[in-house]
Structures are given as structure tokens and as C-alpha cells.
C-alpha positions in Angstrom: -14.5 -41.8 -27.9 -11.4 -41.8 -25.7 -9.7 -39.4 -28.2 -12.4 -37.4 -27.9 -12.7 -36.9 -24.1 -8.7 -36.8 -24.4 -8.5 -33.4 -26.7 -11.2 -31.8 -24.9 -10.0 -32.1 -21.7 -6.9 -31.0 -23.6 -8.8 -28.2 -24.5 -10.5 -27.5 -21.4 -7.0 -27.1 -19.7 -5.5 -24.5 -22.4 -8.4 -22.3 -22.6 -8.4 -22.2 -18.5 -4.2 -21.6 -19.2 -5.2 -18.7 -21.3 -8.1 -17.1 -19.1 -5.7 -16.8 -16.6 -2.8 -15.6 -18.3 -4.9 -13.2 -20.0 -6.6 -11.8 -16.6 -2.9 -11.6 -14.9 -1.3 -9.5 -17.4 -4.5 -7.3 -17.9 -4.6 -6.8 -13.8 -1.0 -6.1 -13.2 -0.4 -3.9 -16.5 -3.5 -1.7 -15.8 -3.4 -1.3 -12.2 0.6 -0.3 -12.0 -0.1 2.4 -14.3 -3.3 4.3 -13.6 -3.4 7.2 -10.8 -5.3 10.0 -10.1 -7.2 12.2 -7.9 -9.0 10.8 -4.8 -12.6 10.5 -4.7 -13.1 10.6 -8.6 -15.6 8.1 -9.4 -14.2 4.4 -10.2 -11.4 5.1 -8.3 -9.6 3.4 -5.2 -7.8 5.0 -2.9 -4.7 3.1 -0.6 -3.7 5.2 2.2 -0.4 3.7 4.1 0.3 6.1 7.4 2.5 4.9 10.2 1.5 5.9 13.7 4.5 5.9 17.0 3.0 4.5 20.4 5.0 5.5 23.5 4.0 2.8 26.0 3.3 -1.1 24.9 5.0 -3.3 22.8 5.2 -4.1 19.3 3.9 -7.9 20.6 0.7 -6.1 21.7 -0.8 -5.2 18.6 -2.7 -8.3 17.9 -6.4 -9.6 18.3 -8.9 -7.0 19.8 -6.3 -3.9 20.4 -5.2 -4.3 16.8 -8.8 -4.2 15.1 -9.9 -1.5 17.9 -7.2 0.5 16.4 -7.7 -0.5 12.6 -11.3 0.8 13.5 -10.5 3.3 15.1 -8.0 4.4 12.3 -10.9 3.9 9.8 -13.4 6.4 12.3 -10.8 9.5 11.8 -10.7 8.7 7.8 -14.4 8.5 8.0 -14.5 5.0 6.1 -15.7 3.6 9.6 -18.3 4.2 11.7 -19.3 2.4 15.4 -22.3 2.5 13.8 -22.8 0.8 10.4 -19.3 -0.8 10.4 -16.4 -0.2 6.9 -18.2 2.1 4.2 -18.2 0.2 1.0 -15.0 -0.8 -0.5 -13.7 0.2 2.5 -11.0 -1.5 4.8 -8.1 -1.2 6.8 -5.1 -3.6 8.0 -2.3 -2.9 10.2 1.3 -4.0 11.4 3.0 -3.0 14.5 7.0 -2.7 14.0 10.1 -2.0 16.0 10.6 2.0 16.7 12.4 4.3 18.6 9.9 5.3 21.3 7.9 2.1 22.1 6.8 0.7 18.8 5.1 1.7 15.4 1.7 0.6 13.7 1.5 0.8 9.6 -2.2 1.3 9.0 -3.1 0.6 5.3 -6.6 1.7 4.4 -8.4 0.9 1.1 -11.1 4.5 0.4 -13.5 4.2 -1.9 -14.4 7.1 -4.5 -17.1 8.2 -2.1 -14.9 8.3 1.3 -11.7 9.3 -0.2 -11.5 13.3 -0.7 -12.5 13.4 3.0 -9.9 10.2 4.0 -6.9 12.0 2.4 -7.9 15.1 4.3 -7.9 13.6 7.4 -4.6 11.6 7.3 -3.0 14.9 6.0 -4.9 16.4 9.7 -3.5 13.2 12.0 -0.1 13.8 10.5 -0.5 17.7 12.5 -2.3 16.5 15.3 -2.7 13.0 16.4 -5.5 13.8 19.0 -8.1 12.6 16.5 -6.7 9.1 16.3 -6.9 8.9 20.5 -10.3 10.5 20.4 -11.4 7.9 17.7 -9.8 5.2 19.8 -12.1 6.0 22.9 -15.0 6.3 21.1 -14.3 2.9 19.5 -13.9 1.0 23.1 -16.7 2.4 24.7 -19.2 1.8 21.4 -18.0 -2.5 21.8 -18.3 -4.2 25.4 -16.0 -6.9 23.4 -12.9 -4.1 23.8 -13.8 -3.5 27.3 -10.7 -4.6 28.5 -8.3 -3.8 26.0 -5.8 -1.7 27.5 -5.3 0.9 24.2 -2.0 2.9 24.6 -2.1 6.5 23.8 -0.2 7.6 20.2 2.4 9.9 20.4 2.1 10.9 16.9 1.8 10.0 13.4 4.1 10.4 9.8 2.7 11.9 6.7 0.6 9.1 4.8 1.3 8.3 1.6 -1.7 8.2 -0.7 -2.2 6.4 -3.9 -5.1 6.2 -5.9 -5.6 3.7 -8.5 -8.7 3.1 -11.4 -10.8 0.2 -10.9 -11.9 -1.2 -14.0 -14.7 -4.2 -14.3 -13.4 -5.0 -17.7 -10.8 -8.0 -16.3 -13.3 -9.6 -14.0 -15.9 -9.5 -17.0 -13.4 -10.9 -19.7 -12.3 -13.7 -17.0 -16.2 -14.4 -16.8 -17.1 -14.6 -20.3 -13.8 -17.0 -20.6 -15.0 -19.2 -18.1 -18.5 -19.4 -19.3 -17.3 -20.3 -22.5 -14.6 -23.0 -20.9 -17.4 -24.2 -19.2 -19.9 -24.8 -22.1 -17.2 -26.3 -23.7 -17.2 -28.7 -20.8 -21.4 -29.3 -21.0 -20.9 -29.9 -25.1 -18.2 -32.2 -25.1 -20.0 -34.1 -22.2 -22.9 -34.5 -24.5 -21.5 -36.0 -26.7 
């Protein structure tokens, strides 16, 4: 009996080894290669675009000023809305750095196929003319008492964004499933017994 219990819990441990494995080299080898247009269907779309503020401090950008401006970034991508909230697959993050005027914020936003035809074409617009992202900014503050007394500086601008979409593919999460399922009826049979 204790042999038993021993190679199945010797068992258990390499198939969980191998699901892993597997799903890590499946993730990272599709992923790195696959682009293409944005907004074709089961797509993602990763839009990095760094925006200059002239007043403020890069020790600013934290708690309610940095998601008012995550949100407000997301509003002139059209991913966001005051609202329903982030669109489906949609998000944004942000990281406030050291620039020559005041500081700089890196806004990374995720589009999804449906949002991201109109997303690109907007952070190619902000690039222009950053008005949008100030208008967006106000409108964001005055749709959420909670950012009423945020003090948002004013951008003075904003580089061209870098866009990469990437296909998304349900076929590693489903193998990884199946694996586990399988690791875990393993687990029920040799229990049984």
C-alpha cells in the first residue's frame, strides 16, 4: 500500500511538472511570434505611449490622480467610459518617470479586437494634439466625487505610441485544463484504491 501512495504521488508531481512545462513553452513560443493588424478578431492589442506633464512631480502620480489618468487615458482610446467602466479585455496601467519638463507617465493599455482599430487611431491623434487627453481628464474628475480633490496637472504633450498586436489563442489554457483534469482523476483513482 505505501508503494502505492508513493508512485502516485510520484506520478501526480511529474504530470503537474509536465502541464506546466508544456503550457510555458506553448505561451511564450506563440505569443513572441504572432502580430498583426489591430481590431482583427482574436486579437490583442498593447498600446505603450508616454505622455510629458509640465507642473507636478513624478512622486505624484500615485493613488487617485494615477487611476484618474489611466481612466482618463483609456476615455480618449475609447476602451473606457465614465459610464460602464474598461470595455472587455480592456485595461490600462501607468508609470510616472524622471523628464525633462516636470515628469513623464508611460500609459500601457491592453485593446481588445473590438476597441482596437479605433484605440490605435486615437493614440496616433494624442501624439498631434494632446487636448484630447486634458479634455478626457476633466470629464473623468467631474463624472467621480472620489477625484474631487485631485489636483490633475495639465499634459504638455505626448510621444508616438507604439502599438503591438498579438493573437490570442484558447488552445494553452484548454490543454493546461484537460492536463489538470486528468492529473486530478489520477488523484480521485489512486485515492480509491
Amino acid at each position: 500500500m505505501t508503494i502505492t501512495i508513493t508512485t502516485s504521488v510520484v506520478a501526480l508531481a511529474l504530470c503537474v511538472v509536465a502541464v506546466s512545462a508544456y503550457s510555458s513553452s506553448y505561451n511564450s513560443g506563440y505569443s513572441s511570434s504572432s502580430t498583426s493588424t489591430p481590431g482583427t478578431a482574436g486579437t490583442q492589442t498593447t498600446i505603450v505611449q508616454k505622455l510629458t506633464f509640465g507642473s507636478g512631480s513624478q512622486s505624484d502620480w500615485t493613488g487617485n490622480l494615477k487611476t484618474l489618468g489611466e481612466e482618463a487615458y483609456g476615455k480618449v482610446l475609447g476602451t473606457w467610459t465614465t459610464s460602464a467602466g474598461w470595455a472587455a479585455g480592456c485595461s490600462c496601467t501607468s508609470a510616472a518617470s524622471a523628464s525633462r519638463r516636470s515628469y513623464a507617465v508611460t500609459f500601457t493599455a491592453i485593446a481588445s479586437a473590438a476597441t482596437a482599430a479605433n484605440a490605435n487611431t486615437q493614440a496616433t491623434s494624442l501624439a498631434s494634439s494632446i487636448t484630447a487627453f486634458n479634455t478626457a481628464t476633466a470629464a473623468v474628475k467631474a463624472a467621480n466625487s472620489a477625484y474631487s480633490s485631485v489636483s490633475v496637472p495639465t499634459s504638455s504633450g505626448a510621444a508616438t505610441a507604439t502599438v503591438t498586436t498579438s493573437a490570442i489563442s484558447g488552445a494553452a489554457a484548454l490543454s493546461t485544463s484537460v492536463m489538470a483534469m486528468a492529473v486530478a482523476g489520477l488523484a480521485a483513482f489512486q485515492m480509491r484504491q
